[in-house]
Every structure is written in C-alpha cells, then in structure tokens.
C-alpha positions in Angstrom: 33.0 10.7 -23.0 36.9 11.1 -22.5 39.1 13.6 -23.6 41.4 13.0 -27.2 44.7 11.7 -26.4 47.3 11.5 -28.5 47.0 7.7 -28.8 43.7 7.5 -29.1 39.8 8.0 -28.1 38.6 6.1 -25.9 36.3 3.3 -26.5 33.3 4.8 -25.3 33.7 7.9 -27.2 34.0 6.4 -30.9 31.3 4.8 -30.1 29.0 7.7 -29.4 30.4 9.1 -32.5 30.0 5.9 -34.7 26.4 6.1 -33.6 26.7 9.1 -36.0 28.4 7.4 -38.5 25.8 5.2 -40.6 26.9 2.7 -43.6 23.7 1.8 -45.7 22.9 -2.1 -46.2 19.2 -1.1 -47.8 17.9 1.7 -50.1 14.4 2.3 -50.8 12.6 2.9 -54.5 13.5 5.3 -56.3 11.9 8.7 -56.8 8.9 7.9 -53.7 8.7 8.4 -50.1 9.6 5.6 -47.9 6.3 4.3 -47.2 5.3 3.0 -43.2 7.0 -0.1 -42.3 9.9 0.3 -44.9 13.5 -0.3 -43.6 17.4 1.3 -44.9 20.2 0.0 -42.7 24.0 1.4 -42.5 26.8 0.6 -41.2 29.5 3.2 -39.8 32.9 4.4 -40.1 34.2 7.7 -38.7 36.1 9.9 -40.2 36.5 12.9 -38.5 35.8 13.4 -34.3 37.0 16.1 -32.6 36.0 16.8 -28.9 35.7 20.0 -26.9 36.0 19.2 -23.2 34.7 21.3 -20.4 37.2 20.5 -18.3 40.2 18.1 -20.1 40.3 14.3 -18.6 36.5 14.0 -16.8 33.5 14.0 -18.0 31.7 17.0 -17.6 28.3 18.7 -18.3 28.6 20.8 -21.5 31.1 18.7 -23.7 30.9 18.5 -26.7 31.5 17.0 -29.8 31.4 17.2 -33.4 31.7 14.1 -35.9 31.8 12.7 -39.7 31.3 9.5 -41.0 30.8 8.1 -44.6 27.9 5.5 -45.1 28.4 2.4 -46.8 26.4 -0.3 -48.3 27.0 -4.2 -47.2 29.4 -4.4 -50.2 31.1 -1.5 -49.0 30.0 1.3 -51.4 30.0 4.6 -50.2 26.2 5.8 -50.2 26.4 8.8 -48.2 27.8 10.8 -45.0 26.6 11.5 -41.6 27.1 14.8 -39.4 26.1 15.4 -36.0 26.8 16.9 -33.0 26.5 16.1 -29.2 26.3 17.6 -26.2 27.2 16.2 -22.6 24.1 16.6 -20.4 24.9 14.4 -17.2 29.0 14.1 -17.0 30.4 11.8 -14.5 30.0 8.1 -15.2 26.6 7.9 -15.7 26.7 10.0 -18.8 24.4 11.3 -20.8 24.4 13.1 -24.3 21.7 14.9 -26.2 22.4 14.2 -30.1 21.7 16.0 -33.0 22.7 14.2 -36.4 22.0 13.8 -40.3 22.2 11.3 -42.6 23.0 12.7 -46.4 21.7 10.3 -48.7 21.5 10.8 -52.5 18.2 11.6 -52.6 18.0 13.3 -49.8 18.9 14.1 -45.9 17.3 12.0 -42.9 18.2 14.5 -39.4 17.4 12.8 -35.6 17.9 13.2 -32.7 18.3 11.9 -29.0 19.8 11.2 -26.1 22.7 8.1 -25.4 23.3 6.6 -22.0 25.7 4.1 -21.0 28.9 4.3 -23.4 30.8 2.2 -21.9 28.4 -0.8 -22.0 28.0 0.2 -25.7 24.9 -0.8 -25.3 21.7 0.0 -28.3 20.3 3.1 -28.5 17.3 4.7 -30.4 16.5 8.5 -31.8 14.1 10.2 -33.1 13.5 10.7 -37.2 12.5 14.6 -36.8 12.5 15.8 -40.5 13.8 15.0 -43.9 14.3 16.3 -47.0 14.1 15.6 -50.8 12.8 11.8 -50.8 13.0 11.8 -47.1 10.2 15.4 -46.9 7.8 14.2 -44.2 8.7 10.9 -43.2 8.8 10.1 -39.8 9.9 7.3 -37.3 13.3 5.8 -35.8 16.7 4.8 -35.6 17.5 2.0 -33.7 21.7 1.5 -33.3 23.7 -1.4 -31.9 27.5 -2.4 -31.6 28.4 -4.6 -34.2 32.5 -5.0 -33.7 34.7 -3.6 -31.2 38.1 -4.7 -33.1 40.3 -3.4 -35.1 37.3 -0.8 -35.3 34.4 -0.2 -33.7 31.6 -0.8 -36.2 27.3 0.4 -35.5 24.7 -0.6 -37.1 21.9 2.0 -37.4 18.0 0.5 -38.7 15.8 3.5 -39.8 12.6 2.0 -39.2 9.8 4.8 -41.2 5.9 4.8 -39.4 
C-alpha cells in the first residue's frame, strides 16, 4: 500500500480498501438463516480510509489501515456499511495484508477475514466468513471480491457465497 498524499491514494490502496467496502445486489429471506448455497452480492464505495505508515512513502511490514464504506444495492440503495482493518504483513512490492472486516446489514453483521496479495494487479481475492450475528448467527462460508471499474472510481464486487 502507499502512503496518503494530498492528491490522492494510490490505486492499489483504494483498492484494498474497497475490498472492505461492499454494496449489496442480493438479500436473502427475511427473518431465516441463509441457508447452504445461498448468495448476497454488494458492490463498494469508500467513504472513509485513513493509513498509518511504518515508515511514510514504502511499503512496510506493520502498516496499517482503517476503512468505511456504505453498501448499496444494484439500484443504488444504501443497505448497509462495512468496517475493517488491515495490517501490512510482507511490505515491499510483493505485498501482503492480513484483513479483518464486517459487513453491517439490517438484520445483522457478516465479519471475515484474510489475507490480499497483489494490489497492483487488482487482481480477485477471497476471505473467510468467521462469524455472524443476528440473521447471520452461525453461518459460514466466503467472500469472493473482484475489480469491477477502475474510473472515475474504483468499484469491487464482493459475492458471499454461505456453505
């Protein structure tokens, strides 16, 4: 990840930080558990990214960075927020993050984590579901992300897949 510059992120950081910024394209039933094999897609927009480099302009082992995103549906309704937090493991440019982050959905929370390689590439990635609550108590699977657009913003969509 690179530093915050006054004109900008760069490229590879909003998009580890978009990949903790979900929009929602699906919702499952009301008032059950997601049952095995069920589906909810987002799509993201960040809000708020703030990073805390080791040492300002590389990449370093121990950055870190917190972000906020609102979830919308494919019509654009806001159905939720995202939170999360990641932590540089391997800096140089091979990087590597470890990822902590939860989806707030209206009946519920969805938290995952993993870890992302190849930023720059802006590649897919997939996490881990590792807990839930409300609706979401129990359930268990993944998240499976991918680049959608790069221009004016960049744009991630994130598949929950539930087992």
């Amino acid at each position: 990840m690179r530093p915050i510059r006054a004109v900008g992120l760069g490229t590879a950081t909003l998009v580890t930080f978009l990949a903790f910024t979900p929009v929602a394209v699906g919702a499952t039933d009301a008032g059950s558990a997601p049952a095995g094999g069920k589906t909810l897609t987002f799509l993201a927009e960040v809000q708020q990214l703030t990073r805390f480099p080791v040492t300002p302009g590389t990449v370093s082992q121990g950055d870190r960075v917190v972000v906020r995103s609102d979830l919308f549906d494919e019509a654009h309704n806001k159905v939720g927020e995202t939170h999360g937090s990641c932590t540089t493991t391997r800096g140089g440019t091979d990087e590597a993050e470890q990822c902590l982050v939860t989806y707030v959905l209206p009946d519920g929370q969805i938290t995952t984590q993993g870890v992302y390689f190849d930023y720059v590439d802006q590649g897919p990635f997939d996490s881990a579901i590792t807990g839930g609550t409300g609706k979401y108590d129990k359930v268990r699977g993944s998240v499976h992300s991918e680049t959608i657009a790069t221009d004016p913003k960049v744009v991630r969509r994130f598949t929950i897949h539930f087992v």
